[in-house]
Short mmCIF file of the C-alpha atoms (twelve columns), coordinates in Angstrom:
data_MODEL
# 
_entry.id   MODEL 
# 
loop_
_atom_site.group_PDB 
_atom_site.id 
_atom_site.type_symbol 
_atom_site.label_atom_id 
_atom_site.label_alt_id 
_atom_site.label_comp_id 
_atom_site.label_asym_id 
_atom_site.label_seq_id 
_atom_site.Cartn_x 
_atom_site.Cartn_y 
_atom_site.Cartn_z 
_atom_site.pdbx_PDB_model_num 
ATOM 1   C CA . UNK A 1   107.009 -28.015 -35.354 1 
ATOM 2   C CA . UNK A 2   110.055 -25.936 -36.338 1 
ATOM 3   C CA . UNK A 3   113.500 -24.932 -34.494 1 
ATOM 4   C CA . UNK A 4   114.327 -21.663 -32.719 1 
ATOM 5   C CA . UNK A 5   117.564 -19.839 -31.798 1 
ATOM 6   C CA . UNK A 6   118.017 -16.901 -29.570 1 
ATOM 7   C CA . UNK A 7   121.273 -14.492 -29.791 1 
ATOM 8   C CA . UNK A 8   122.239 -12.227 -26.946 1 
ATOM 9   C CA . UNK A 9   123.567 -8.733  -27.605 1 
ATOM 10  C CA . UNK A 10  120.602 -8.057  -30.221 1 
ATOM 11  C CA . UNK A 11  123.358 -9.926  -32.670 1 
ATOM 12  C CA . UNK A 12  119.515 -11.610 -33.973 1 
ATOM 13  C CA . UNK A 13  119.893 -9.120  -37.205 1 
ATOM 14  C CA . UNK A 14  123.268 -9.987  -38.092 1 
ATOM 15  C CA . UNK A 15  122.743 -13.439 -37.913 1 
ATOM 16  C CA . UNK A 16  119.859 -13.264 -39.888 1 
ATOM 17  C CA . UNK A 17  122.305 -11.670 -42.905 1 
ATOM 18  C CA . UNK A 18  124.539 -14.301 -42.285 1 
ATOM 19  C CA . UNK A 19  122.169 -17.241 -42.697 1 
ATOM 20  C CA . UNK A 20  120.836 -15.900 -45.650 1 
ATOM 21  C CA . UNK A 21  124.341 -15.373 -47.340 1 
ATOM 22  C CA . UNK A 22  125.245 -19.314 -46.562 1 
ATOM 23  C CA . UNK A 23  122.121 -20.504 -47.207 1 
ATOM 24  C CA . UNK A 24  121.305 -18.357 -50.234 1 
ATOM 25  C CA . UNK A 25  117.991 -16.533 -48.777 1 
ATOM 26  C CA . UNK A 26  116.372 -13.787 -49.570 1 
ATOM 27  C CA . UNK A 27  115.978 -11.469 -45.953 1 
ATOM 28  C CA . UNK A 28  112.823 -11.986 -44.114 1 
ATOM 29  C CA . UNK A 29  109.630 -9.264  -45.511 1 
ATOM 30  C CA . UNK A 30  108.586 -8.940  -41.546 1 
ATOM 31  C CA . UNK A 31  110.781 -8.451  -38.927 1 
ATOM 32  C CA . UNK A 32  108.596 -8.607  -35.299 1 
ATOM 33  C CA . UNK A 33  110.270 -6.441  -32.680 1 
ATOM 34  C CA . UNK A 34  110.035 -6.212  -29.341 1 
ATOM 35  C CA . UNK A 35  108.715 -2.734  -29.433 1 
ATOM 36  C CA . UNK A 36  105.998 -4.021  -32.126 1 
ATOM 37  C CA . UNK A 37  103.923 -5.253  -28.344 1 
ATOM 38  C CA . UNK A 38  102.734 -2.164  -27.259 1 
ATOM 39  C CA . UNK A 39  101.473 -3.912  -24.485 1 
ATOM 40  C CA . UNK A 40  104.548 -5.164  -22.832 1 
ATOM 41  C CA . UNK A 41  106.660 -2.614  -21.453 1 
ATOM 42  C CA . UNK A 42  110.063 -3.730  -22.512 1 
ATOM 43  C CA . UNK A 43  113.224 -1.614  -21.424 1 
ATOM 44  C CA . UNK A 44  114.356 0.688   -24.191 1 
ATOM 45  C CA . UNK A 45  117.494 -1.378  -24.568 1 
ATOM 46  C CA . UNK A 46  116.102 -4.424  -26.005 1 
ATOM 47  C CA . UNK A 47  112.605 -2.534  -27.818 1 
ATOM 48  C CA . UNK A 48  114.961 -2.343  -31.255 1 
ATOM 49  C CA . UNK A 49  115.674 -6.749  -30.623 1 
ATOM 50  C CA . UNK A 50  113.931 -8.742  -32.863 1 
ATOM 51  C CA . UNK A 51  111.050 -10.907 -31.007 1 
ATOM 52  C CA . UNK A 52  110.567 -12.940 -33.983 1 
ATOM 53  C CA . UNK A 53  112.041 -13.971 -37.482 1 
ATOM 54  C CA . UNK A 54  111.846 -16.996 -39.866 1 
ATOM 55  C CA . UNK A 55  113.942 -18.417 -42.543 1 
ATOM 56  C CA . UNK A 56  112.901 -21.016 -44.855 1 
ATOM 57  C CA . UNK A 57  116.226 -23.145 -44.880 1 
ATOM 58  C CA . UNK A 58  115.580 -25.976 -47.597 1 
ATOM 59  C CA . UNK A 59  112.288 -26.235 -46.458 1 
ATOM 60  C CA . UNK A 60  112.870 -26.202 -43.070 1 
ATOM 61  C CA . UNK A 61  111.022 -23.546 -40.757 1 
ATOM 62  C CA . UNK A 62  113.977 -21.640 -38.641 1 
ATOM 63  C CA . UNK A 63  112.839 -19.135 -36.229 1 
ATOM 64  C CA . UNK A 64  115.273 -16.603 -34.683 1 
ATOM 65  C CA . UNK A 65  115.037 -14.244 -32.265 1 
ATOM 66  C CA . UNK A 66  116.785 -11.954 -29.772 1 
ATOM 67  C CA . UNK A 67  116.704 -12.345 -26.126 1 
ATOM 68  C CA . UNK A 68  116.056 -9.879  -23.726 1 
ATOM 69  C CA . UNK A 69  117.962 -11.323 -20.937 1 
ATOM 70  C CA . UNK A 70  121.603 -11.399 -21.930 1 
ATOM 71  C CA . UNK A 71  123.025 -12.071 -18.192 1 
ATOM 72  C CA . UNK A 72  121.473 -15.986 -18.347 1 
ATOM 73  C CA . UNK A 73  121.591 -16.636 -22.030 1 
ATOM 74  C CA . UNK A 74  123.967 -19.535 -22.465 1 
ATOM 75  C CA . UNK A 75  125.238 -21.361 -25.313 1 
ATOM 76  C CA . UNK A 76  123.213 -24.573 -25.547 1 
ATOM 77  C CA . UNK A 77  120.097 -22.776 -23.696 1 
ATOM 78  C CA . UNK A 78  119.474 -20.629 -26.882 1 
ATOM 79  C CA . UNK A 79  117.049 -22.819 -28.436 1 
ATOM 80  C CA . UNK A 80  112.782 -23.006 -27.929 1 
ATOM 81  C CA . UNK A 81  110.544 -25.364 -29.203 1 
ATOM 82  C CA . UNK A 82  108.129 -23.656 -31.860 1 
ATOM 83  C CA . UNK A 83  104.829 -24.376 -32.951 1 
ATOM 84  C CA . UNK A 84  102.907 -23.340 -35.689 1 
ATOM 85  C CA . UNK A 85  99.078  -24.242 -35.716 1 
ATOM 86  C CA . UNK A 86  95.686  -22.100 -35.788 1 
ATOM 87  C CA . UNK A 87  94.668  -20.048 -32.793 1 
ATOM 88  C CA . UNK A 88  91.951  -22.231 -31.742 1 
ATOM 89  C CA . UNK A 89  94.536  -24.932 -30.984 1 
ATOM 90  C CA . UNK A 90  97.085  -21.634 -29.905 1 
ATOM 91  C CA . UNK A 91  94.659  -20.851 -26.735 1 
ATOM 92  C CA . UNK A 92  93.511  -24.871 -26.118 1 
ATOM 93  C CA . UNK A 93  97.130  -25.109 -25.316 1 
ATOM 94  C CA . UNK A 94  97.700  -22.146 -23.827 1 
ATOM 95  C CA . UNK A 95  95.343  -22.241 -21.264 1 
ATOM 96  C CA . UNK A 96  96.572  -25.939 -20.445 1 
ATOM 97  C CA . UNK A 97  100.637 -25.019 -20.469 1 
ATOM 98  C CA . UNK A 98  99.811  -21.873 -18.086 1 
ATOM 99  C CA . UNK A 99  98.783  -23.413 -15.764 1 
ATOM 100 C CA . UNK A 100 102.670 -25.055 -14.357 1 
ATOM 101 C CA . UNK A 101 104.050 -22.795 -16.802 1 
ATOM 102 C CA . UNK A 102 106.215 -19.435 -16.527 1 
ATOM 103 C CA . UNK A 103 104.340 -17.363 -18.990 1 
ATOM 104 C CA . UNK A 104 106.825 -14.918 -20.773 1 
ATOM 105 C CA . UNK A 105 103.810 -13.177 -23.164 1 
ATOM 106 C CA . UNK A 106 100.492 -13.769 -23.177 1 
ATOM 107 C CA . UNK A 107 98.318  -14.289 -26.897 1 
ATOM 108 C CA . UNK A 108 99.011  -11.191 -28.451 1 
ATOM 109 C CA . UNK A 109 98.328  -10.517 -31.778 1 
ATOM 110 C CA . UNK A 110 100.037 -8.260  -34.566 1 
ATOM 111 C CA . UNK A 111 98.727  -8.262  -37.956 1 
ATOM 112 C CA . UNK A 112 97.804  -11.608 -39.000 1 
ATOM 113 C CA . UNK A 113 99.606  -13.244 -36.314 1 
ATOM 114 C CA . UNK A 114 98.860  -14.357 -32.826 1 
ATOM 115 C CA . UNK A 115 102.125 -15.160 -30.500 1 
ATOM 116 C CA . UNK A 116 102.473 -16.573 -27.291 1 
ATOM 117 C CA . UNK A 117 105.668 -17.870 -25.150 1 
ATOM 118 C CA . UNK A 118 105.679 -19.528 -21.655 1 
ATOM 119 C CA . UNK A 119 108.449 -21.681 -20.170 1 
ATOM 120 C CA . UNK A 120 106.758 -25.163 -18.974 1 
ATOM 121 C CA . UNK A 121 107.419 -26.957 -15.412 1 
ATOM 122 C CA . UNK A 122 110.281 -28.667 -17.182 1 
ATOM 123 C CA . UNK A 123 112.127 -25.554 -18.546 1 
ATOM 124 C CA . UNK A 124 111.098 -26.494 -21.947 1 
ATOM 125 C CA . UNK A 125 111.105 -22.782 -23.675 1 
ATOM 126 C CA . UNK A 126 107.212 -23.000 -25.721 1 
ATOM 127 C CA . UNK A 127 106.442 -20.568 -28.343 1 
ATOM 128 C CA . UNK A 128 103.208 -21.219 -30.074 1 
ATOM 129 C CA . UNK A 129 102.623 -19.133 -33.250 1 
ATOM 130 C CA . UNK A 130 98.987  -19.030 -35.035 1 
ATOM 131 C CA . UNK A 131 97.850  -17.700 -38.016 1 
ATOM 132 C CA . UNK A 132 94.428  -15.709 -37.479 1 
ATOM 133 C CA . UNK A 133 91.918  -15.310 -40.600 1 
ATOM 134 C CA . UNK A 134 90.374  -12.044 -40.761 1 
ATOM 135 C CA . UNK A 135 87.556  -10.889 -38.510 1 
# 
């Protein structure tokens, strides 16, 4: 399991330079944007936000990411559980969380990655990230 944190106002790439700076990182390789899922038409003001980033804070996975709805981001609401497993286990629990769930993106893969995010019944924010050999 690791940690997430959203930032509203696409401030995800700035915070990204200042974690690194504090925490002595290098800058993520692979920056996911929003505009990276072709298949989602997101409005052309958040397409540039970053969907997805990790740090490696003292072995620690940290996931951050920009959110698209800035209106009902609030501090203390920023955060999302994330998972990281195989797809297999990605889809199992998938198909299970959809079904009471809010689903934000369905599986969608980009390069060796497979990503999917629902909100559950209890408002928990889910984001389930596999890695997927090659085919």
């Amino acid at each position: 399991m690791a940690v997430g944190l959203s930032f509203k106002n696409g401030k995800c790439l700035e915070a990204i330079k200042y974690y690194c700076d504090i925490f002595e990182l290098d800058p993520p390789h692979k920056l996911i944007r929003y505009s990276d899922f072709e298949m989602y038409n997101f409005p052309k003001e958040v397409r540039d936000r970053i969907y997805n980033s990790k740090l490696e804070i003292y072995g620690n996975n940290v996931y951050l990411f920009d959110t698209t709805d800035d209106k009902n981001w609030v501090s203390g609401n920023n955060g999302r559980v994330v998972i990281e497993t195989n797809s297999e286990n990605l889809y199992k629990a998938y198909s299970k969380l959809k079904q009471e769930s809010k689903v934000l993106m369905q599986p969608q893969r980009i390069n060796k990655l497979l990503f999917t995010t629902l909100i559950d019944k209890y408002m928990v924010f889910w984001q389930i990230i596999a890695t997927v050999d090659n085919e």
